[in-house]
Each structure stands twice: as C-alpha cells, then as structure tokens.
N, C-alpha and C positions, 0 to 999 in steps of 0.2 A: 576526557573530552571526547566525544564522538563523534562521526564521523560530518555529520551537518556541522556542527562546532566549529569545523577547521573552517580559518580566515577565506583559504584560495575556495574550498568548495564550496563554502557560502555565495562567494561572490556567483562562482558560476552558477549556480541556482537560480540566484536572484535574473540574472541573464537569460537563463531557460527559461523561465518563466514571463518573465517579458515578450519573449519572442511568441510561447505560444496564447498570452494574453492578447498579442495583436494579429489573430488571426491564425494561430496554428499552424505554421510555416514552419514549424519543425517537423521532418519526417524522420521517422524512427526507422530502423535496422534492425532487426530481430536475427539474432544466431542462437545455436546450439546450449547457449547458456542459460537460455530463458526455460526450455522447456525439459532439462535435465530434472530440474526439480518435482517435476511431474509425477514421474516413479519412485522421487524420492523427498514426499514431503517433511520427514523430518531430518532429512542428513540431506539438508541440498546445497549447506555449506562445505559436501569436499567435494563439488564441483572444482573448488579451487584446489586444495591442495592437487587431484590429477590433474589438471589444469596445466601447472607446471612442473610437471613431473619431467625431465629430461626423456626428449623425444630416442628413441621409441620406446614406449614400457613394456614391453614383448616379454611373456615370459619362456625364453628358450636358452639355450648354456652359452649362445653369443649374448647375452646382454647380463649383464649386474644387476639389471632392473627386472622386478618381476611384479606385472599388470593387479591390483587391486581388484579389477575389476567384480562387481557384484552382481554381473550375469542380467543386471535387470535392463529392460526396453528403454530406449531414448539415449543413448550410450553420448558420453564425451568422442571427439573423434579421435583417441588414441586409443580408446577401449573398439571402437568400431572396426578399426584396425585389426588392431589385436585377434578383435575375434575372424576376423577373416583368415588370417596365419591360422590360426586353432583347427578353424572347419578346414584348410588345403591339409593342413597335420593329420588330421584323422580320418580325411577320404584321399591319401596317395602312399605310395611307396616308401618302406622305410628309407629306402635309398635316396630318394628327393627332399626328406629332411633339411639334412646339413644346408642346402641349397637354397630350400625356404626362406629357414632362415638368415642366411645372407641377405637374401632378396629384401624380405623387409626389414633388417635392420637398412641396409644401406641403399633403398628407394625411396620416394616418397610418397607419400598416402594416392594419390591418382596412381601412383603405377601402381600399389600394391592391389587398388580397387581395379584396377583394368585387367591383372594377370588372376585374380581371383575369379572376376566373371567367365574372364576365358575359360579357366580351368572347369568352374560349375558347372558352366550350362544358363543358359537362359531361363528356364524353369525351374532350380535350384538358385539363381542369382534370386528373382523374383521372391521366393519364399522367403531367403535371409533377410532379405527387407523390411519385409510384412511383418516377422520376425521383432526384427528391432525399432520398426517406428511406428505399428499402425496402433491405434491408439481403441480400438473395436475389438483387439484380443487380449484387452488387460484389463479386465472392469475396475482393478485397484487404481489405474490413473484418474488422478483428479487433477482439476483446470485450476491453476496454481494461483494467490492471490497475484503474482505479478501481472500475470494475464488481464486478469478483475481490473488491477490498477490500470494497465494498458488502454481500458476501454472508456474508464471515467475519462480521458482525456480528450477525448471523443475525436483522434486525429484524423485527416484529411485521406491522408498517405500513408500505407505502412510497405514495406519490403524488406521480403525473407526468404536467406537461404533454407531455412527447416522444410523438413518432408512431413512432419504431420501435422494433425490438424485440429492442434489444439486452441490455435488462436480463434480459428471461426466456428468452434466450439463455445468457445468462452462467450464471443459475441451471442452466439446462438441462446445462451442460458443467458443471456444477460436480456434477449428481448429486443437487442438490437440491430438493426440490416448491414450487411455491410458484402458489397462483391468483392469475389476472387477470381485472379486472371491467374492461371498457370502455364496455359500454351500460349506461340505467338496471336495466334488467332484470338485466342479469346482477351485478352489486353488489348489487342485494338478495337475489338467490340466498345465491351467494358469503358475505354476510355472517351471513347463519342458517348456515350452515355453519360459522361461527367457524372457518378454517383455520390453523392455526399462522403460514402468510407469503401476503399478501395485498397485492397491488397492485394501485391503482386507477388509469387512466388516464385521466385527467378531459378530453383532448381528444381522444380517441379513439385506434385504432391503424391502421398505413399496412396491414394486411392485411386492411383491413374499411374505405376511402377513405372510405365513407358516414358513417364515424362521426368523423373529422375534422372537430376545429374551427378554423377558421380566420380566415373572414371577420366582418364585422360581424353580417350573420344567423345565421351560426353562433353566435359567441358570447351571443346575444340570445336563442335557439334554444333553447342549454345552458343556461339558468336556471332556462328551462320542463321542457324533457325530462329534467334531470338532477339536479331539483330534492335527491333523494334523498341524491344522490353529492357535492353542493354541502353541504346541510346536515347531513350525515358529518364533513365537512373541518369546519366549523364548528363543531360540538362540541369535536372533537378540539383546533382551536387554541385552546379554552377551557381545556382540559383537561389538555395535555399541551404538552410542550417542541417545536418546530418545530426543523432542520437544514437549513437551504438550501443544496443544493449544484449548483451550475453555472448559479443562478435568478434571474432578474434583481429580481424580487418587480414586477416592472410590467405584468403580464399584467391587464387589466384586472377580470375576472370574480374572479381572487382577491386585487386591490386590496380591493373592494367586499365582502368576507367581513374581511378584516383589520384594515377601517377599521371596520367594526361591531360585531367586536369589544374590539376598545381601546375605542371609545367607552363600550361595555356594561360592558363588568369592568374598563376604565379598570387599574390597578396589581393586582389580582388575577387576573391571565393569568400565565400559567408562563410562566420565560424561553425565545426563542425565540433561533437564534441562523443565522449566513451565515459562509461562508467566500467572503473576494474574495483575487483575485491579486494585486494592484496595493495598496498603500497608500496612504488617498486622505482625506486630513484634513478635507476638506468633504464628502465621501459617507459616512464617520463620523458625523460631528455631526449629517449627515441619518439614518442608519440609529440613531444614538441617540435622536435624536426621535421615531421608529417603534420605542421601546423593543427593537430588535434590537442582541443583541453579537455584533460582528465581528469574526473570525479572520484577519488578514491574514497570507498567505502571499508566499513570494519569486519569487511566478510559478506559474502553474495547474500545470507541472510536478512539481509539489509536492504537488498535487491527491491521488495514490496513498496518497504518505508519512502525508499528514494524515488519509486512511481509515484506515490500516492503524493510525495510534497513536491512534485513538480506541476500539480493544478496551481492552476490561477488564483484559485480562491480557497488554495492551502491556509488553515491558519494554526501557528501554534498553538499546543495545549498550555490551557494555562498552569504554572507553577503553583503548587500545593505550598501553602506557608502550614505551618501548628502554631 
C-alpha cells in the first residue's frame, strides 16, 4: 500500500484540498527539507535517514557518531554544524581542540553558530555562507520538482526559513511574478501592495548575508527588527490552515509564536498540518499534542508526488487492466 493508500492520509488530502479549492487559505512553510534535494537530485531520500540521526553527528572522539556528510551546498542543519566544528578545527590551536569539541557536542546549534562567527570574523563568516547556500556557485543545482509542484498551486502566501533562492528561481523559470519581502522594510512595502504571490523570508536571503539569521543574536535581533514580519505569521496562524513542508517546526523564534498561539485560541486555530518521511508513532503523538496532522509519506522522494496531488483538480491515473 502507499503512502496515498493509507485511510488517515487519505482523509487529510482530501481536507487539504478542500481547503485550497476554496480559495487558497493554506499557506505553506517551506524549511530546509525542501531545498536539500537541490544538490542532490538523486539521493534526496537521505535527507531522512541524517534527518534523524541522533543529535550531534560530529565527527570528533567525543561522539560515537560520525557526520556522513557529502560536503555538498544546501546542508541538512546538523551537517551545517558540523562543518562549522570542522572549519574552528582547522583554523585554531591544537590545544582548543578537546574544548571545541565539548562546545558543540553539548551547545546547541545557535550557540555553536554565534561562537563560530565570533571566532571567524565577519568576512570569513560571510564567505561560509555563500559557501553553503548560494545557489550562483553551483551550476549543478537544479530547481527541484517539488519547487515545480509548489508553484502549480499558485499560493497566496508562502513563508520561509531557507537562505537561498531557489524558490524564486523556480517561479522565475516558471514565467511566473511572485514578490519577496526579506527585511522589515520591504514586507511592509510588499504588503500594501497586496501582490497576488508573496513570499516572506523570515531569516533572511544568502544574496543580502546581512540579513541572515542564524546565531543566537541573530535570532534575538529578529524579534526586535522584524517584529512586523513575526506578528504577520501570527495572525495568519490564527487565522488560517498552516502546510509544513521540509520544517522541522523546532526553530526556536517560531516555537515561541506557535506556543502562544494554542495557548490564546487553545481549540479555535484552523487545522495546521506537516508532511514527514519516515513514520514515526512517538513523533505522532507528539505532533498530535501540538494539535498538528501528519501526512506520512514512504520517503521524502515522495515529497513531488504529494505536491503535485494536493491541486484541486488532481485527478487519479487511471488503472491499466490486460
């Protein structure tokens, strides 16, 4: 049976569909999962397996675990990690080693991002970026079907933590308009303009590094300076049905929006819903307690298929008799 096949994610399909049949009042969430596939269009199914890989995969002789990683641009955020340890390992002192590594096994990804910029430099932070997310230094990246799918849908709304820029790429080869707000300023532009497709990128974009969020004062930063573009997403997830796709929902700044909402409208929030790869009957019961329903697929490869049958005017293929 696959994964459309099963009873529950049938039904919510059917539900998705609905909702953006009457008007497109689903706004989607685009995370890091969507756009891994990019540099890796035929292995973008072990998105998942590192995925859950027991945090941290570091590979240093504190950890068991040692990083898979394939060195290539768009990194999962434990490889992104990782490579930050790698680069402080090879531009410091043998002696700070041992220390390193402590640090990031037992920090979390914002501290390890805020003591690695310290350490670089601003103009070396800059470059690891560019590095790993600009999409202008890899001509092998291609705009992935999910992206393609994204756009037949022709949503209202989109909001994304991603730094590049693939999604208005994708629009762009597709022939389609669509604005992007990344600072506060230009979202309140943008939004008096009420544009038919509008997308917000709430941690900024890799072709403007300054507006990248990343480390702990970053994220601290963004509450203040983006107060606008935070409490936009806050209405909206009062308001309107959520679509998480590729998102872990653990980025701290929009924990803290999600959590105050449920608390505030408690049972009168529109269903919100996530597609995961993997089925996973304790991260279930946990995303059912965060009143979100989950879509489990047979593997992120699947990822396209489940864009593409969320149009309105999806219709099955027909079954082949002999």
């Amino acid at each position: 049976m696959t994964w459309h096949q099963d009873a529950g994610n049938a039904d919510l399909m059917v539900r998705l569909r609905a909702a953006l049949a009457g008007g497109g009042r689903v706004l989607v969430f685009l995370g890091a999962g969507v756009s891994y596939g990019a540099a890796r269009i035929k292995s973008r199914q072990y998105f998942d397996n590192e995925k859950y890989r027991p945090w941290p995969p570091f590979d240093h002789p504190h950890s068991e675990w040692s990083s898979n990683d394939d060195g290539l641009p768009l990194p999962s955020w434990p490889w992104l990690v990782s490579r930050m340890h790698r680069e402080l390992v090879h531009h410091s002192d043998s002696s700070e080693h041992e220390s390193l590594a402590k640090f990031f096994l037992e920090e979390g990804p914002l501290d390890c991002a805020q003591l690695f910029r310290q350490t670089v430099g601003e103009a070396n932070y800059r470059e690891f970026l560019l590095a790993q997310f600009s999409i202008d230094r890899q001509p092998f990246i291609e705009v992935t079907q999910s992206h393609r799918a994204l756009i037949e849908l022709d949503l209202p709304l989109l909001f994304t933590t991603n730094y590049d820029e693939l999604i208005e790429l994708a629009y762009l080869q597709a022939g389609t308009p669509i604005r992007v707000s990344i600072s506060e300023e230009q979202f309140i532009a943008r939004r008096a303009e009420q544009p038919a497709r509008h997308l917000v990128k709430l941690h900024g974009s890799i072709d403007q590094p300054a507006t990248i969020v990343l480390t702990r004062n970053d994220y601290a930063r963004a509450r203040i300076e983006r107060k606008e573009m935070l409490n936009h997403l806050r209405s909206e997830m009062a308001e309107t049905s959520f679509l998480f796709v590729g998102f872990s929902l653990s980025d701290p700044n929009f924990g803290l929006l999600y959590d105050d909402i449920r608390m505030v409208y408690e049972m009168n929030v529109p269903a919100s819903y996530t597609v995961q790869a993997r089925r996973d009957p304790v991260k279930q019961r946990y995303l059912m307690s965060m009143d979100i329903n989950t879509i489990w697929l047979d593997g992120w490869n699947q990822l396209p298929q489940f864009l593409s049958r969320l149009s309105p005017t999806f219709a099955e293929p027909e079954t082949r008799t002999s």
